[in-house]
C-alpha positions as CSV (number, residue, x, y, z in Angstrom):
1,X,0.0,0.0,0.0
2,X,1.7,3.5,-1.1
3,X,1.9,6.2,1.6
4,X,2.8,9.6,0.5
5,X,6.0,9.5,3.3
6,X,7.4,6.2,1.8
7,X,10.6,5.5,1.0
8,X,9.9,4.5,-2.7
9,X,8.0,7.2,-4.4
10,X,4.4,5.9,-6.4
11,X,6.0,4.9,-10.0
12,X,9.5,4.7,-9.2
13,X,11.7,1.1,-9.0
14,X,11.4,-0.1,-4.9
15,X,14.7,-1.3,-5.4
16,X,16.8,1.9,-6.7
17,X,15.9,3.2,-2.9
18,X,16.6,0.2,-1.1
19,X,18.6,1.0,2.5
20,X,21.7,-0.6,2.7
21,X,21.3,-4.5,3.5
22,X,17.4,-3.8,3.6
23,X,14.5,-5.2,1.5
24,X,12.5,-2.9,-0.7
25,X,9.8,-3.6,1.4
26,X,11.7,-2.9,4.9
27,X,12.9,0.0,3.1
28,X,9.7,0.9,2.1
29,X,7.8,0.6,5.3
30,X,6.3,4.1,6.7
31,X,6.7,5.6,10.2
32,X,3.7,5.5,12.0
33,X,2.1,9.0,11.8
34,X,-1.4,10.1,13.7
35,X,-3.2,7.1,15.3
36,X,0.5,5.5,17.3
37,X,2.4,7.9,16.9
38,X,4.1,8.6,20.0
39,X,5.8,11.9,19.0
40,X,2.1,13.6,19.1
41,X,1.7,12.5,22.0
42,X,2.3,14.8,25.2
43,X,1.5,12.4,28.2
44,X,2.9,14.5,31.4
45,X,2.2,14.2,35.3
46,X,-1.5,13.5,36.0
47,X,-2.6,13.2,32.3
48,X,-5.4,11.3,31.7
49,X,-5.2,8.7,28.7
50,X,-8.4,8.2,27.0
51,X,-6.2,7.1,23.8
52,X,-5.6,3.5,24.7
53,X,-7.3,-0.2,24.0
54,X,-6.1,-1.8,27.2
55,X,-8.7,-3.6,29.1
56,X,-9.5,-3.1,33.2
57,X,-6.6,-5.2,34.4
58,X,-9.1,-5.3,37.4
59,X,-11.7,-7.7,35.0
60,X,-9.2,-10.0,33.5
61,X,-9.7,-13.4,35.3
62,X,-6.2,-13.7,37.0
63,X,-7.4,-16.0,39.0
64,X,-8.4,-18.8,36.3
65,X,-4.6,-17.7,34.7
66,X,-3.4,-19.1,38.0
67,X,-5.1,-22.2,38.7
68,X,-4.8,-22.9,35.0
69,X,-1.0,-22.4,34.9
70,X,-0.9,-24.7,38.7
71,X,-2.7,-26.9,36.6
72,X,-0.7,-27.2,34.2
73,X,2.8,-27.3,35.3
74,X,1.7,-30.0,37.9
75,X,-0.1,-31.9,35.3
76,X,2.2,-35.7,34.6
77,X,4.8,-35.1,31.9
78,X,4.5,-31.5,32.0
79,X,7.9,-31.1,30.6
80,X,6.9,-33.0,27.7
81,X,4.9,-30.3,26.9
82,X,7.1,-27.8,26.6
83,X,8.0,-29.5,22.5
84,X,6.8,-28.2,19.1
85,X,3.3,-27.8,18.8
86,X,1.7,-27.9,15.0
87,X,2.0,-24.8,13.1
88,X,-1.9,-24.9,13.1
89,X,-2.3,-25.0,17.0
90,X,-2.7,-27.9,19.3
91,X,-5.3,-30.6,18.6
92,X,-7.0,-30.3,21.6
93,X,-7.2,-26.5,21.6
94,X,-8.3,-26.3,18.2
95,X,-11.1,-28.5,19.0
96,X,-12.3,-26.2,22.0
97,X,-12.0,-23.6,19.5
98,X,-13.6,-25.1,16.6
99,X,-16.7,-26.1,18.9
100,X,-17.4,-22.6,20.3
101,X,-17.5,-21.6,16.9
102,X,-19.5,-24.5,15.3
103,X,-16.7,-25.2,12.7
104,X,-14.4,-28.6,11.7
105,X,-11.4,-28.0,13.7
106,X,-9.6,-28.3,10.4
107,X,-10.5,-24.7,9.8
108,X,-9.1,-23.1,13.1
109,X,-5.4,-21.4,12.8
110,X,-4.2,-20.5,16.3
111,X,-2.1,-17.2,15.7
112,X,0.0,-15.1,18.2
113,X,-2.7,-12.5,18.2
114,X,-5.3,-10.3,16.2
115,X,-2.4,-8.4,14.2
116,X,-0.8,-11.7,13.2
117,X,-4.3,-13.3,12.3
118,X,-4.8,-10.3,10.3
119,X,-1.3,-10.8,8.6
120,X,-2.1,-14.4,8.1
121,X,-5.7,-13.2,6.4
122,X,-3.9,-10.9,3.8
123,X,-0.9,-12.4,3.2
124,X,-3.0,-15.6,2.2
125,X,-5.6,-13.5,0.0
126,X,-3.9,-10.5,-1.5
127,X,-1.4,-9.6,-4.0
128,X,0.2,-6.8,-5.6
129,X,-2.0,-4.4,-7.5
130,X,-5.4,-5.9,-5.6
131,X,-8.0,-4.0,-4.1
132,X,-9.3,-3.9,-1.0
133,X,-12.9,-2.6,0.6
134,X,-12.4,-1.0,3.6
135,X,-14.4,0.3,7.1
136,X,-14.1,3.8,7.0
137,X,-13.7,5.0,9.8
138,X,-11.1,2.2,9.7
139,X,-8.8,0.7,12.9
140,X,-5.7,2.2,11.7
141,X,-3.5,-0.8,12.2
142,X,-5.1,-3.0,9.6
143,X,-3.7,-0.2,7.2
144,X,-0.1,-1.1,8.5
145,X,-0.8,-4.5,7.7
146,X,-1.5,-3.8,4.6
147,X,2.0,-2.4,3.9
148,X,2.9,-6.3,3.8
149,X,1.8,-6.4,0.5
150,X,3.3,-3.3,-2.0
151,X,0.6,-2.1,-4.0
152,X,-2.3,-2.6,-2.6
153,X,-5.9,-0.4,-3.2
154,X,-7.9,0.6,-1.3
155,X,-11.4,1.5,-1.3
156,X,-13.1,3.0,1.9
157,X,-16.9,2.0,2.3
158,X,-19.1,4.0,5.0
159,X,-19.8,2.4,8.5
160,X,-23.7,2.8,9.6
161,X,-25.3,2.1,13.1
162,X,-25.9,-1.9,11.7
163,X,-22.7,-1.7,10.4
164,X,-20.4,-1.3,7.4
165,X,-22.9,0.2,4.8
166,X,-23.6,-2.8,2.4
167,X,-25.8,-0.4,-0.3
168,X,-22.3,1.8,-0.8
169,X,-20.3,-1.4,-1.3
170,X,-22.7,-3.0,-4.0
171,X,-22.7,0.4,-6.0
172,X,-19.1,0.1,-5.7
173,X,-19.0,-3.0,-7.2
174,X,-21.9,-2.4,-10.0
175,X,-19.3,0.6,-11.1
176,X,-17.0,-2.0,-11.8
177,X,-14.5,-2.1,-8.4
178,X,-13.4,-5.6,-7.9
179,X,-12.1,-6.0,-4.8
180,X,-10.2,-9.0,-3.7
181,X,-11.5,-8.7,-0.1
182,X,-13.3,-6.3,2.1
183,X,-12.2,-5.9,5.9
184,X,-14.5,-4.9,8.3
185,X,-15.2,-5.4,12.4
186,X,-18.4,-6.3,12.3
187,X,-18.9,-6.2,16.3
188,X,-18.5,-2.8,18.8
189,X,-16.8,-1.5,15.6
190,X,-13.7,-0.1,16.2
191,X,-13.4,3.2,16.6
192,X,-17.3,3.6,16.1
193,X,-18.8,1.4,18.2
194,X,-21.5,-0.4,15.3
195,X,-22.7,-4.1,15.5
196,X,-22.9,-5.2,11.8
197,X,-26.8,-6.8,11.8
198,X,-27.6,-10.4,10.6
199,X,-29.5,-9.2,7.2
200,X,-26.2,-7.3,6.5
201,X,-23.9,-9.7,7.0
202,X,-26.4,-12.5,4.8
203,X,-26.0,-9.6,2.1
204,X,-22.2,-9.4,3.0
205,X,-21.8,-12.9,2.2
206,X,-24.1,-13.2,-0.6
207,X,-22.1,-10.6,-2.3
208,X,-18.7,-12.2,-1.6
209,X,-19.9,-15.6,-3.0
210,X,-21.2,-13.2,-6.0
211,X,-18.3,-11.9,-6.9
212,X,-15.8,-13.8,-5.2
213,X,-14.1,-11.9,-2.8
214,X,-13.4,-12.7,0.9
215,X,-14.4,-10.5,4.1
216,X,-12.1,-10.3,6.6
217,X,-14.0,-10.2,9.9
218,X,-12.1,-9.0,12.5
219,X,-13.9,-9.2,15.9
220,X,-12.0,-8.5,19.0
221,X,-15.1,-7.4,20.8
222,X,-17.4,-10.0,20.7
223,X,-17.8,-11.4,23.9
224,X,-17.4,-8.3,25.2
225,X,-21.4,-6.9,25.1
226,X,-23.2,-5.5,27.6
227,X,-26.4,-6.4,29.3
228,X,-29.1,-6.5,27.2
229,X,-27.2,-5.8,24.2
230,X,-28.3,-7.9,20.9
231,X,-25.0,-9.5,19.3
232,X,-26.2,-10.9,16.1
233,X,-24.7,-15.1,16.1
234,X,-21.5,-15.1,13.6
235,X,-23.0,-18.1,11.7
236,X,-22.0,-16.0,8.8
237,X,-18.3,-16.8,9.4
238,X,-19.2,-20.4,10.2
239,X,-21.5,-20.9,7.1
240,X,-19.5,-18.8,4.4
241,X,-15.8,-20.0,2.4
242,X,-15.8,-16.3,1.4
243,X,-14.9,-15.6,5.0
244,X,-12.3,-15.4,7.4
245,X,-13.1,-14.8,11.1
246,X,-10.3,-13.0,12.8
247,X,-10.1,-13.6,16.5
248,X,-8.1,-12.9,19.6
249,X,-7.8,-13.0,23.3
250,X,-6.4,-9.9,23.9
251,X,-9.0,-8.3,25.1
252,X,-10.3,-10.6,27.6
253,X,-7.3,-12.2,28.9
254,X,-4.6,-9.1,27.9
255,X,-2.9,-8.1,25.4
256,X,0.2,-9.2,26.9
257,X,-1.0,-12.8,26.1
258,X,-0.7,-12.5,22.3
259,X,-3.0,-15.1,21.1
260,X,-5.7,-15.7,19.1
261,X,-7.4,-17.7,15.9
262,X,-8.6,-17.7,12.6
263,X,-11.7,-19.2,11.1
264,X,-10.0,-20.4,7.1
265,X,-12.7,-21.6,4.9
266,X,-11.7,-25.1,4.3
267,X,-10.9,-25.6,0.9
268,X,-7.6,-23.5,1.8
269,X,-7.3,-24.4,5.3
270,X,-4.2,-26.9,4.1
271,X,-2.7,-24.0,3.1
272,X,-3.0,-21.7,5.7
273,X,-1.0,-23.6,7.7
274,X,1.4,-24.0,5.1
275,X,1.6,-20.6,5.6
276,X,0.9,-20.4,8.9
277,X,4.4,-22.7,9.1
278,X,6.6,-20.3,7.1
279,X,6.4,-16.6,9.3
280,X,6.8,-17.4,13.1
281,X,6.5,-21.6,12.9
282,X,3.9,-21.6,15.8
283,X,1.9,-20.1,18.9
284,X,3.6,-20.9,22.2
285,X,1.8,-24.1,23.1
286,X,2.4,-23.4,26.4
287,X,0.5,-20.0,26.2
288,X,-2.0,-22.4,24.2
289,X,-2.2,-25.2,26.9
290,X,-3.0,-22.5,29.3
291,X,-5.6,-20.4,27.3
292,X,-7.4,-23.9,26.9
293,X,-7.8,-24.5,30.5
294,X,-9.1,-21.1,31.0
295,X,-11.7,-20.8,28.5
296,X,-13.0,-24.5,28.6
297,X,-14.1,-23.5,32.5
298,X,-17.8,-21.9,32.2
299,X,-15.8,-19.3,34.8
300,X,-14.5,-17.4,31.8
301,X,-17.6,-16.8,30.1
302,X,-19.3,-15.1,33.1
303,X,-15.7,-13.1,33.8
304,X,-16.7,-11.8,30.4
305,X,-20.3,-11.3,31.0
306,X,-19.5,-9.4,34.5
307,X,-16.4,-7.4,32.9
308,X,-19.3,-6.1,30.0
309,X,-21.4,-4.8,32.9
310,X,-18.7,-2.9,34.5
311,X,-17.9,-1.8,31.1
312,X,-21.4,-0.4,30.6
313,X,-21.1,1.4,33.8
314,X,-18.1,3.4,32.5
315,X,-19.9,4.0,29.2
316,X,-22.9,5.5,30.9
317,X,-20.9,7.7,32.9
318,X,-18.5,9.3,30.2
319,X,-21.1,9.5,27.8
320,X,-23.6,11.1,30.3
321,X,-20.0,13.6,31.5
322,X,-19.7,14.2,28.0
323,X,-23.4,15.7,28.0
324,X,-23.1,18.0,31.1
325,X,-19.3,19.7,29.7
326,X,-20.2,20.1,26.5
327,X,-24.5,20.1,26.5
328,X,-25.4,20.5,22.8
329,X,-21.9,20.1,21.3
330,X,-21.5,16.9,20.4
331,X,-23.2,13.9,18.3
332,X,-22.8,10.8,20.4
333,X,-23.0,7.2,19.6
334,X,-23.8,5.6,22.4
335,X,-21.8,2.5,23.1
336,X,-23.3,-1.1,23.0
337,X,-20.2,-3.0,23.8
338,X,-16.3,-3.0,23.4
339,X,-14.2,-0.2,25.0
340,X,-14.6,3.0,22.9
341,X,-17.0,5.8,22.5
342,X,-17.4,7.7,18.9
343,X,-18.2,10.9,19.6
344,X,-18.4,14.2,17.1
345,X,-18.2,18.0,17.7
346,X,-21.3,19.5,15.8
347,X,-19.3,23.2,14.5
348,X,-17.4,21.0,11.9
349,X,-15.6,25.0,11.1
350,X,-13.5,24.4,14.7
351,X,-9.9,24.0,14.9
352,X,-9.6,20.4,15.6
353,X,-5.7,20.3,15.6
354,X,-5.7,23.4,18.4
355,X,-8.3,21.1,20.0
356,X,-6.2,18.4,20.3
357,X,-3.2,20.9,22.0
358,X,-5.6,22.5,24.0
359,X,-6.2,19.2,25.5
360,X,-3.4,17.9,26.2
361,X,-2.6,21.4,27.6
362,X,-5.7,20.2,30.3
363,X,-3.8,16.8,30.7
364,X,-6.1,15.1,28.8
365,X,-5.1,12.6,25.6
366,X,-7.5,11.1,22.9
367,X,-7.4,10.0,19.2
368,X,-8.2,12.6,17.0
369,X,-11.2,11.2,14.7
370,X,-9.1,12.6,11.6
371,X,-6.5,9.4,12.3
372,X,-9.3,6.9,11.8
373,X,-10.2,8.3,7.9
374,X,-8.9,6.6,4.5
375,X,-7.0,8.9,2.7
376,X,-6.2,8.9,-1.3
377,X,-3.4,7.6,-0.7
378,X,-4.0,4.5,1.0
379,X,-3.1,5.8,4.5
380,X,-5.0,6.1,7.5
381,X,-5.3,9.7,9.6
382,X,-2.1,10.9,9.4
383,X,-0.4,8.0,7.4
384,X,0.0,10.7,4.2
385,X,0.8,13.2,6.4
386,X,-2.3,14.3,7.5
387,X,-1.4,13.6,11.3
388,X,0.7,17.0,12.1
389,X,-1.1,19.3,13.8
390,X,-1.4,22.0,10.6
391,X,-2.3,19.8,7.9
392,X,-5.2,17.1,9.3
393,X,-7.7,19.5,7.8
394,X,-6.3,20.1,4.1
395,X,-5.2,16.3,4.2
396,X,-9.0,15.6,4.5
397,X,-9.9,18.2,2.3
398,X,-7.6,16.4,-0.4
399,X,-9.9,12.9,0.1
400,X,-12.9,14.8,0.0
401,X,-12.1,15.7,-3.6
402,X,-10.7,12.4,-4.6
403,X,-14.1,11.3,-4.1
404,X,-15.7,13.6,-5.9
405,X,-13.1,13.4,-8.9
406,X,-13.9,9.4,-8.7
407,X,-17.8,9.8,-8.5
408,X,-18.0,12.6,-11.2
409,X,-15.9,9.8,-13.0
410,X,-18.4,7.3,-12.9
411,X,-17.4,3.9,-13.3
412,X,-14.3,3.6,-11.3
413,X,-13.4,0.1,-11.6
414,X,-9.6,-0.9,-10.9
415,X,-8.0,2.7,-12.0
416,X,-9.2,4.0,-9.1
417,X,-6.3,2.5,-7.3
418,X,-4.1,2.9,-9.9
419,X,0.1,3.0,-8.8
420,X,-1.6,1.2,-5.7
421,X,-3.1,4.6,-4.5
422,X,-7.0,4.6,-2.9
423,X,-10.4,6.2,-3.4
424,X,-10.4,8.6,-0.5
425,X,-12.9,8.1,2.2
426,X,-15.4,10.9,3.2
427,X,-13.5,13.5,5.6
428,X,-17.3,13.8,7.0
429,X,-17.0,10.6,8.7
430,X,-14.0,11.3,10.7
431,X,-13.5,15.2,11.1
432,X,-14.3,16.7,14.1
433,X,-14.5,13.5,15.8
434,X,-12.8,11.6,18.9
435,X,-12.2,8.1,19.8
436,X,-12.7,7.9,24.2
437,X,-11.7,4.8,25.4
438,X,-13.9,4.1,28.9
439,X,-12.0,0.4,29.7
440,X,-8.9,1.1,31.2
441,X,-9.6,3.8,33.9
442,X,-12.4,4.1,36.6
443,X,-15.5,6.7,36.7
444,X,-13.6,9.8,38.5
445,X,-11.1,9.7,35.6
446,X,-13.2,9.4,33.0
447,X,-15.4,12.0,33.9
448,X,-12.4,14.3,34.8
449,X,-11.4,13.8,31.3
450,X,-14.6,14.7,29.9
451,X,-14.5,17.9,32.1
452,X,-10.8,18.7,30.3
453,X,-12.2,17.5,27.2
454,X,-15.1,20.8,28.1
455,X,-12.1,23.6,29.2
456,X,-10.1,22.7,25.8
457,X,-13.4,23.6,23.7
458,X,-13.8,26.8,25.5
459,X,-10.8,27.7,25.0
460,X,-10.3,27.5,21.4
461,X,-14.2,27.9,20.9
462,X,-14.8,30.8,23.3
């Protein structure tokens, strides 16, 4: 995927600008600009960080970790354990896996973690030149994944309350866009907080069996809802080979753990773990013994189900400290599970950059909504260079007319990514807005940070 700050400029030979002893794709790799960029960041004394995707280390179930790990290491043989596993995972925890999600365990790849079942996903289903649908507002990261594989198009597709916004992708394709596959997190979207509903997901996978591409379902979230919240089944992974369900633990048992699984449709499950085989070999299948232990015990479902209420307690509380600071400012969606709230300022002719100052001037840090847009140029927020504080709002004035240039175009077909460049994605979706997480602190911070999130609009607002 081309970036505007990589190494190898759109057109030119990857190899002429090769760094010394480097690959022209290690040479070619962007720095990370807007959404993880540290260097934006101003993080001081008694800042409050409403930036992050931890989870409550309070709600992860460190108790089942520790009777599963007792468990384990005083199991008989123990040290025979501590071998090669399969590339594909071990037997027995791909059969737990494969029965929570009503599939042959055949078609379960353990991974080291969302990012690496996400690498896994495209480097088994893209290639140079392809395009690829988008969410937009997108999770940033998938973008850098992307960069795996040079050349690669994008097209951003709206995301509605019942998720990604089918009607925009089949006009898409009726124009003559052939995507290879379309990525989207179909539950507590990230940054925006949609569940994608069953009859859009049928059509989803009706129009990948069409015209053959494969959706990348990425759902971190999942089993993360909160009370009373409808989670539509995922039958559609289950019953679909045009998809592949991207799953992880991180955020019920910690990121630290770095493990998860994909759902492969079968007729290239074989080769998944071919591939699976050739970047890191395996998941620890120690970390994979242990995970097995924890969520085969019907404790780790209700740690879930008693984490979502606490996280619904949070959500209420910054979303209703939101309302009192900033009463008839912003456009809330009101979260139904997950860890982040999407909210947007209403006077879309603010400063957003001096926003973002102003706040951490109060001690207060959030993700600008401008780093969760698709540019033109394949990036994400500030991956062309949108992320400096000056040029966000040009950068998404730029994507704004490369939609318009494509639409007044008509039929855009494959030349809209030409030299592996994108359709830009609707500054409308993302300007003016911020991503709040509500998991990782308790009520008192979160609604301090709303009140710092108030002082920093008055003060560039008046």
């Amino acid at each position: 995927m081309t970036h505007l700050d990589s190494t190898a400029p759109t057109g030119t030979d990857p190899a002429r600008t090769r760094l010394p002893g480097g690959s022209s794709l290690l040479s070619g790799l962007p720095g990370r600009q807007g959404f993880g960029d540290a260097s934006l960041i101003r993080v001081g004394t008694g800042s409050i960080d409403l930036g992050g995707g931890n989870p409550d280390r309070s709600l992860l179930p460190v108790d089942l970790y520790r009777e599963a790990v007792h468990e384990l290491m005083d199991s008989p043989g123990y040290g025979a354990r501590l071998g090669y596993v399969p590339a594909a995972g071990t037997p027995s925890f791909r059969a737990l896996l494969a029965e929570r999600e009503g599939v042959s365990p055949e078609r379960i790849i353990v991974t080291s973690g969302g990012i690496n079942g996400l690498a896994l996903a495209v480097l088994g289903t893209l290639d140079p030149g392809d395009t690829i649908v988008v969410d937009d507002p997108i999770f940033p990261l998938f973008l850098r994944v992307l960069d795996l594989v040079p050349g690669v198009r994008v097209v951003p597709v709206g995301v509605q309350a019942d998720g990604l916004d089918v009607d925009e992708l089949e006009s898409h394709l009726a124009a003559g866009v052939r995507p290879q596959a379309v990525f989207t997190v179909p539950t507590f979207h990230n940054p925006g907080g949609a569940v994608l509903s069953a009859q859009k997901a049928q059509r989803l996978t009706e129009l990948a069996e069409r015209w053959g591409f494969t959706v990348f379902a990425d759902d971190p979230y999942r089993e993360l809802a909160f009370p009373g919240a409808e989670v539509p089944a995922a039958a559609w992974v289950r019953d679909s080979e045009h998809v592949i369900g991207v799953n992880t633990f991180s955020k019920t048992l910690g990121p630290a753990l770095r493990l998860g699984y994909n759902v492969v449709p079968s007729a290239l499950a074989e080769q998944y773990v071919k591939l699976r085989n050739r970047l890191d070999g395996q998941a620890s299948g120690v970390l994979q013994d242990i995970v097995e232990r924890i969520v085969g015990r019907p404790e780790y479902a209700q740690a879930n189900a008693a984490a979502g209420a606490v996280y619904a307690q949070k959500a209420r509380a910054l979303h209703g400290a939101l309302h009192r600071e900033l009463p008839g400012e912003l456009d809330i969606i009101e979260p139904q599970g997950g860890f982040f709230l999407w909210a947007r300022f209403r006077d879309q002719e603010a400063d957003f950059a001096a926003l973002f100052d102003a706040a951490q001037d109060e001690g207060l840090v959030y993700q600008r909504g401008e780093w969760f847009g698709v540019t033109p140029t394949g990036g994400a927020g500030g991956a062309s260079g949108a992320a400096s504080a000056a040029g966000a709002a040009s950068a998404a004035g730029a994507a704004g007319d490369a939609v318009g240039a494509a639409n007044a175009a008509g039929p855009v077909g494959d030349a809209a990514g030409a030299a592996g460049q994108s359709i830009g994605g609707d500054p409308s979706r993302t300007r003016g807005a911020v991503r709040l997480t509500f998991a990782q602190l308790d009520v008192p911070s979160l609604e301090e940070g709303a009140a710092r999130l108030g002082r920093a609009w008055r003060r560039i607002h008046g």
